[in-house]
GULUMSE-792005 format. One record per residue (C-alpha): x, y, z; residue number from 1. Coordinates in steps of 0.001 Angstrom, whole numbers, plus 524288, in hexadecimal, padded with zeros to 5 digits. Example, Ala and Ser with C-alpha at 12.3 -4.5 7.8 and 13.67 -1.06 7.14 Angstrom:
<pts>
{c1: 8300C	c2: 7EE6C	c3: 81E78	i: 1}
{c1: 83566	c2: 7FBDC	c3: 81BE4	i: 2}
</pts>
This chain:
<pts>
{c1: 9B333	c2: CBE4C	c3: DAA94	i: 1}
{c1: 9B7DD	c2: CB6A6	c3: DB7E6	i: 2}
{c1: 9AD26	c2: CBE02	c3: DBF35	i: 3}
{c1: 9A106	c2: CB93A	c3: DB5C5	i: 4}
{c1: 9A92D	c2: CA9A4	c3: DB49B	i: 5}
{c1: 9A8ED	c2: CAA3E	c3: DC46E	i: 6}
{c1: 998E2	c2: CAE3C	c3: DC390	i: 7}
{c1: 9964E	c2: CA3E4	c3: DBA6B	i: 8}
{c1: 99CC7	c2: C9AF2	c3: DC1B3	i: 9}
{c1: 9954F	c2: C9DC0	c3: DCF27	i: 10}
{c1: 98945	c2: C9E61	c3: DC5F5	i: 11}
{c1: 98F70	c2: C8E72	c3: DC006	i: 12}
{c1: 98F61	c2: C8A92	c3: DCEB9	i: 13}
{c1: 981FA	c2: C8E2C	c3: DD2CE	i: 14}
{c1: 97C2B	c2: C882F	c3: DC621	i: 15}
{c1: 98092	c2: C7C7B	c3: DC84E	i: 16}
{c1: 97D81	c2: C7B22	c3: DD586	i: 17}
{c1: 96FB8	c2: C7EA0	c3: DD1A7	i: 18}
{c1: 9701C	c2: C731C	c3: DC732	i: 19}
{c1: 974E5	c2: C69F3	c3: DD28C	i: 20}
{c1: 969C2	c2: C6E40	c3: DD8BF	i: 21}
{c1: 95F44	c2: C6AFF	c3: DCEB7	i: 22}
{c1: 96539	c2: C5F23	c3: DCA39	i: 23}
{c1: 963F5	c2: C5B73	c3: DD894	i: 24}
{c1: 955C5	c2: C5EFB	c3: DD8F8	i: 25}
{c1: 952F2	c2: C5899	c3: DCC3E	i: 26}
{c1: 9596A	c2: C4BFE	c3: DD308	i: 27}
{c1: 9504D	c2: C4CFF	c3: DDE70	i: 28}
{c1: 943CB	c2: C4EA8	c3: DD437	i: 29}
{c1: 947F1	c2: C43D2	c3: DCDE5	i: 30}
{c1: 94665	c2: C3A32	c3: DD85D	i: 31}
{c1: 937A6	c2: C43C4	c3: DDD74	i: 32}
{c1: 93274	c2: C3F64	c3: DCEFD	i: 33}
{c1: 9379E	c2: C3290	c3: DCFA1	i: 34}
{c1: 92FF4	c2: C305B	c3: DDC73	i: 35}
{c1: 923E7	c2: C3777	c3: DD5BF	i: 36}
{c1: 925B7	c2: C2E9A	c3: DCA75	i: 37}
{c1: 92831	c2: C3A77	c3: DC075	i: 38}
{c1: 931E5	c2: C3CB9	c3: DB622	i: 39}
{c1: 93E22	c2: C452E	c3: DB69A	i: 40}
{c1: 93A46	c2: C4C40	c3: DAA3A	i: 41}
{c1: 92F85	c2: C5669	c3: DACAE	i: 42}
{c1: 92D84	c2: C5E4F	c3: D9F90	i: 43}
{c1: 9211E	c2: C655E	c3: DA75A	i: 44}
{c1: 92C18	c2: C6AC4	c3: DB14F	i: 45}
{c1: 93834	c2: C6CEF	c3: DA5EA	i: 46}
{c1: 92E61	c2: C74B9	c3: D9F5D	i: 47}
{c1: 92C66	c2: C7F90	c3: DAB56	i: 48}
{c1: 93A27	c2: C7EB8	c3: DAFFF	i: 49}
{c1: 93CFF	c2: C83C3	c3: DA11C	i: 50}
{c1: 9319B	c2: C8F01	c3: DA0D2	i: 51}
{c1: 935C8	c2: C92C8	c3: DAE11	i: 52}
{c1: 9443C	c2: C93A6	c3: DAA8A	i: 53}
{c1: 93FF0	c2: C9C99	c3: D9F04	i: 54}
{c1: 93944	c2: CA4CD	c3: DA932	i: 55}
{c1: 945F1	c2: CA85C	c3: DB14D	i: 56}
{c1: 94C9A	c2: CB5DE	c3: DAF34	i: 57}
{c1: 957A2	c2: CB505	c3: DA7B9	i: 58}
{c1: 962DF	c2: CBF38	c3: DA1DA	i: 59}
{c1: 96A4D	c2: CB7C4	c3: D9947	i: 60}
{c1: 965B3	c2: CA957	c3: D9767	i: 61}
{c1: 95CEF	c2: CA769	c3: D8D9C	i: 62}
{c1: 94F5C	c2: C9E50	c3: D9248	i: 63}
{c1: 955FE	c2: C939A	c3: D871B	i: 64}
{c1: 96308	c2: C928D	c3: D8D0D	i: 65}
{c1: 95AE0	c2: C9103	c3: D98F2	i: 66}
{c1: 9536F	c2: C85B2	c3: D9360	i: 67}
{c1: 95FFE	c2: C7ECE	c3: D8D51	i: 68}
{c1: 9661D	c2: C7EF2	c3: D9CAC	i: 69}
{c1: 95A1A	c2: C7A03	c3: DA1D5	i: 70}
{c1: 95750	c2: C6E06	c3: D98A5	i: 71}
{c1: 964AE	c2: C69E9	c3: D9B7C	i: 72}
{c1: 961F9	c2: C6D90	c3: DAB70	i: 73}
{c1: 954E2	c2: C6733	c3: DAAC6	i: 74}
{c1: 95B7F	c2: C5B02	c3: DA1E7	i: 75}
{c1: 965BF	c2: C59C5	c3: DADA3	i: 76}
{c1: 95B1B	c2: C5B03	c3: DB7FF	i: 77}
{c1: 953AE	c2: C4F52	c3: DB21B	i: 78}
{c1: 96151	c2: C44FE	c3: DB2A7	i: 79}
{c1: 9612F	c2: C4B3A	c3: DC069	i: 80}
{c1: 95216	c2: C48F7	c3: DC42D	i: 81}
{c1: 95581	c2: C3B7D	c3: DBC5C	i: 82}
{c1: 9604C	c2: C36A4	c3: DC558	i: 83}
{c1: 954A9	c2: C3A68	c3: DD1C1	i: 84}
{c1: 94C1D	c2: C31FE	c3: DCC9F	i: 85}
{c1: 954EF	c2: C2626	c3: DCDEF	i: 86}
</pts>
């Protein structure tokens, strides 16, 4: 059990620095559409980001569980690009 807690944990770490990463590139979009005069919501873009997630090989996730991380991902990303545009 210790040897799968230790993978998931490694797997916890990289996640999140991934997340840090977006969030930071949702940031810098932000303040891109604010100089462009655009809004932080793009429903054009949500909509590919969720048919390409569904496209990605997967073993055990199923393309819904995908969709429930993502709108909370995506949700997160928009406060992010929000706090850019100030």
């Amino acid at each position: 059990m210790e040897r799968y807690r230790k993978k998931i944990d490694r797997i916890d770490e990289q996640i999140v620095k991934l997340l840090d990463e977006r969030m930071s590139l949702a940031f810098e979009l932000g303040k891109l559409k604010k100089e462009k005069g655009r809004e932080v919501f793009d429903p054009e873009r949500e909509k590919k980001v969720f048919e390409k997630l569904e496209t990605l090989p997967k073993e055990c996730i199923r393309d819904n569980e995908i969709r429930e991380l993502y709108e909370h991902i995506i949700s997160i990303s928009r406060l992010h690009g929000k706090r850019g545009m100030r």
